[in-house]
C-alpha positions in Angstrom: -17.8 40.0 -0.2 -18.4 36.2 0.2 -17.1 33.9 -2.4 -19.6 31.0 -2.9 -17.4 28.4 -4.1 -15.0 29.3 -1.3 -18.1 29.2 1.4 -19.0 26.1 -0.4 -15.7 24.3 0.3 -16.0 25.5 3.7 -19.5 23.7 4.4 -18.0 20.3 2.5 -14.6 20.4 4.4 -16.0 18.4 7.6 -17.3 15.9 5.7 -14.2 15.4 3.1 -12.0 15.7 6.0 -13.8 12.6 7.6 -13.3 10.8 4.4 -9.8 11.5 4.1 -9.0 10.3 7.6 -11.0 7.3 6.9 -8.5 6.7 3.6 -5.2 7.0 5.5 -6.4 4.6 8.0 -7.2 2.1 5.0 -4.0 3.0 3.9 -2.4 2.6 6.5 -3.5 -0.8 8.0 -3.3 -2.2 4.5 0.8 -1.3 4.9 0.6 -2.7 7.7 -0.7 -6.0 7.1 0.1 -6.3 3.6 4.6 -5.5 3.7 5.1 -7.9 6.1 2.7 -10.1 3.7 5.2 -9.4 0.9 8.3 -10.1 2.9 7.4 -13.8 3.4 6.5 -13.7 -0.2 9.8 -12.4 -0.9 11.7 -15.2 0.8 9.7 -17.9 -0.4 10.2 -16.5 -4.1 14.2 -16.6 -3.0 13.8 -20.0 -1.6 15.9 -23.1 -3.2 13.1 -25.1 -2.8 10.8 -25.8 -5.9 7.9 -27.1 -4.4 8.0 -23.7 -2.1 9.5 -20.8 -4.3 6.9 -22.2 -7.5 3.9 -21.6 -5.7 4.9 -18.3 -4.2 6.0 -17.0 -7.7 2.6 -18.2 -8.2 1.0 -15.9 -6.0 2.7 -12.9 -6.4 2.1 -12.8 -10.3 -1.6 -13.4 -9.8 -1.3 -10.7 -7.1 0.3 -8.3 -9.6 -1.9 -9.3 -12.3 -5.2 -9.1 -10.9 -6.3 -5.0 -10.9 -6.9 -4.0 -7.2 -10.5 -3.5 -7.9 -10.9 -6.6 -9.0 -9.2 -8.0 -5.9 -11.4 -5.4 -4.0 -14.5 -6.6 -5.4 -14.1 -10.0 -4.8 -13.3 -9.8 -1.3 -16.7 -7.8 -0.8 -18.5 -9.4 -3.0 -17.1 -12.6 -3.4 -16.7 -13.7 0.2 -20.3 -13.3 1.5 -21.2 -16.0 -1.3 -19.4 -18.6 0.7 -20.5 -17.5 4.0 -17.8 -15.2 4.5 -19.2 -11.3 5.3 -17.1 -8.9 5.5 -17.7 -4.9 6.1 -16.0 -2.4 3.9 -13.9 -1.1 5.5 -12.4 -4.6 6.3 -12.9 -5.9 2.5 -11.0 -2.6 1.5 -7.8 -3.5 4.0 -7.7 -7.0 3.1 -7.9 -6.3 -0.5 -5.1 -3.7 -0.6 -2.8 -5.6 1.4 -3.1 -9.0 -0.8 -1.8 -6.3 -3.5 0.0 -4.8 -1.3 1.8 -8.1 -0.2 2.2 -8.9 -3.7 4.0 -6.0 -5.1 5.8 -5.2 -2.0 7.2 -8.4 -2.6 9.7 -7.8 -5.5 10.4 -4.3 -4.0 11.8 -6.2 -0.9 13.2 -9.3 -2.5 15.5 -6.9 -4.8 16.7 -4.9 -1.7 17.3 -8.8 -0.6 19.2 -9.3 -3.1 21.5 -5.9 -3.2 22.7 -6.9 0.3 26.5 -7.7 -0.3 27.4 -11.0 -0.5 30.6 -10.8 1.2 28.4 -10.6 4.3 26.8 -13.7 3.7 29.8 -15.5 3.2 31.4 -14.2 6.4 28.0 -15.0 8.2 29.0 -18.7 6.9 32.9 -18.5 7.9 31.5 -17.2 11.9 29.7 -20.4 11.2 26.1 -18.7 11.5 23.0 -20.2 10.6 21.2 -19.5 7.3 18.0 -18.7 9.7 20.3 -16.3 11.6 22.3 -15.0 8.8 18.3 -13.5 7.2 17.1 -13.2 10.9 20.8 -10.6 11.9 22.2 -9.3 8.2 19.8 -9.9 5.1 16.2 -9.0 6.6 17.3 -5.8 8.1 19.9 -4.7 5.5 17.6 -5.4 2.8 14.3 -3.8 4.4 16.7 -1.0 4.9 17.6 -0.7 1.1 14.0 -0.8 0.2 12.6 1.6 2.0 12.3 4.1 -0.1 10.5 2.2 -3.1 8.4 0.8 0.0 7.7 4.5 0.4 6.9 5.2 -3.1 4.8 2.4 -3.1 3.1 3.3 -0.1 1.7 7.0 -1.6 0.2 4.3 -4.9 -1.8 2.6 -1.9 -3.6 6.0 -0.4 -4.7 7.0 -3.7 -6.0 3.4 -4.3 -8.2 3.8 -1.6 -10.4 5.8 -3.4 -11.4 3.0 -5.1 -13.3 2.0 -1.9 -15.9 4.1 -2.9 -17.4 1.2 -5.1 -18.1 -0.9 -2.1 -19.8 2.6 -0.1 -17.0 2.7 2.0 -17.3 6.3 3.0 -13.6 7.6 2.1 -12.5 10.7 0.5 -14.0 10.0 -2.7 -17.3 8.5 -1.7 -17.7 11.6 0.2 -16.7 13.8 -2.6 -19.8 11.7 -4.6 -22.5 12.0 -2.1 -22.1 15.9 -2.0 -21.9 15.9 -5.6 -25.3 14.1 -6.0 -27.0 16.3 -3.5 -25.7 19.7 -4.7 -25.1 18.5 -8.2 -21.8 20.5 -8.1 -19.4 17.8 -9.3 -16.3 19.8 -10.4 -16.2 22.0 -7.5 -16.1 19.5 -4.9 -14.0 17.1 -6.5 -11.6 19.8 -7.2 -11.6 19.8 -3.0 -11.1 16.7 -2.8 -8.3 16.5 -5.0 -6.6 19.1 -3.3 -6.7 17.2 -0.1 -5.1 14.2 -2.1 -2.6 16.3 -2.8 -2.0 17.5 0.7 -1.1 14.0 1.7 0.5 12.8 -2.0 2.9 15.6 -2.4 4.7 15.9 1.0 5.1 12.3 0.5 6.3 12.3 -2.3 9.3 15.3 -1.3 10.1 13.1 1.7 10.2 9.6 -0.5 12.8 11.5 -2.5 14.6 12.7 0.6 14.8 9.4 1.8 16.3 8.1 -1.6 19.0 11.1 -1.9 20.1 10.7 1.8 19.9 6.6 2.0 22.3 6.8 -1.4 25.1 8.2 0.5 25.0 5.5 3.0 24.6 2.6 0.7 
């Protein structure tokens, strides 16, 4: 004997599936874009200059202060108004990675500033340059050191995607929603859907705290 919710799922998977791909790619090129955004932001925050680390303090609080559907929402909405259009799938990358950049930031700048600072100073004494010394021992070290907040971080940005379905960006979510409104079966499909968060979050989430246990032996 058929089960109907279970033949139900099976005529909405195709769809939801769809959506979810279309969320990882968000995800994804908003990581993309937006940690090398906050790595910059990380060593201008570290700078010694005022008049450079001021401003980007700047505009990494505003970053972390603005919700990312605010930031979403401007960047759809807010953009065409000065002449500026932008699809959503584009307005939904752009607005993840300015958060993105902004809280990656800190993550990086404190793995920055765990690298040991007996190899800075015998960086100096080989009489390397401070643009070499980031470029050859800080970047890397630090980036290394990170990575698993980075990771943490980047599971946060997959289930922000779902906030694209306020622009009609057809992700997991909005797809969830527009079977909802047609079969008026809310809970059952967004139950599905949440599932298929989950296949994503929770595998992440194990290998995030992998990487933490296995990185701590090293470091």
């Amino acid at each position: 004997m058929n089960d109907p919710l279970l033949d139900a799922w099976g005529s909405w998977l195709p769809r939801l599936l769809d959506g979810l791909w279309l969320s990882v790619q968000v995800a994804g090129a908003s990581l993309i874009l937006g940690i090398p955004l906050g790595l910059v932001l990380a060593l201008l925050v570290s700078s010694t200059r005022t008049g450079v680390r001021v401003p980007a303090i700047l505009l990494v609080e505003i970053g972390r202060g603005t919700p990312a559907l605010v930031t979403l929402q401007i960047v759809y909405f807010g953009l065409p108004s000065s002449g500026l259009t932008v699809g959503s799938f584009t307005a939904a990358v752009v607005a993840l990675a300015l958060t993105t950049g902004a809280y990656t930031s800190e993550i990086l700048r404190a793995g920055l500033q765990a690298v040991p600072h007996g190899e800075i100073e015998a960086a100096s004494a080989l009489a390397m340059s401070h643009r070499d010394t980031l470029r050859f021992i800080v970047i890397p070290q630090g980036v290394r050191i990170a990575i698993p907040a980075l990771m943490g971080f980047a599971i946060l940005i997959f289930q922000a995607t779902s906030l694209a379905f306020t622009i009609a960006l057809p992700e997991l979510l909005s797809q969830a929603f527009s079977i909802g409104s047609n079969t008026f079966r809310y809970l059952d499909v967004l139950v599905l859907a949440g599932l298929l968060y989950l296949i994503i979050t929770v595998p992440s989430g194990w290998l995030t705290s992998w990487t933490e246990r296995r990185m701590a032996r090293h470091l």
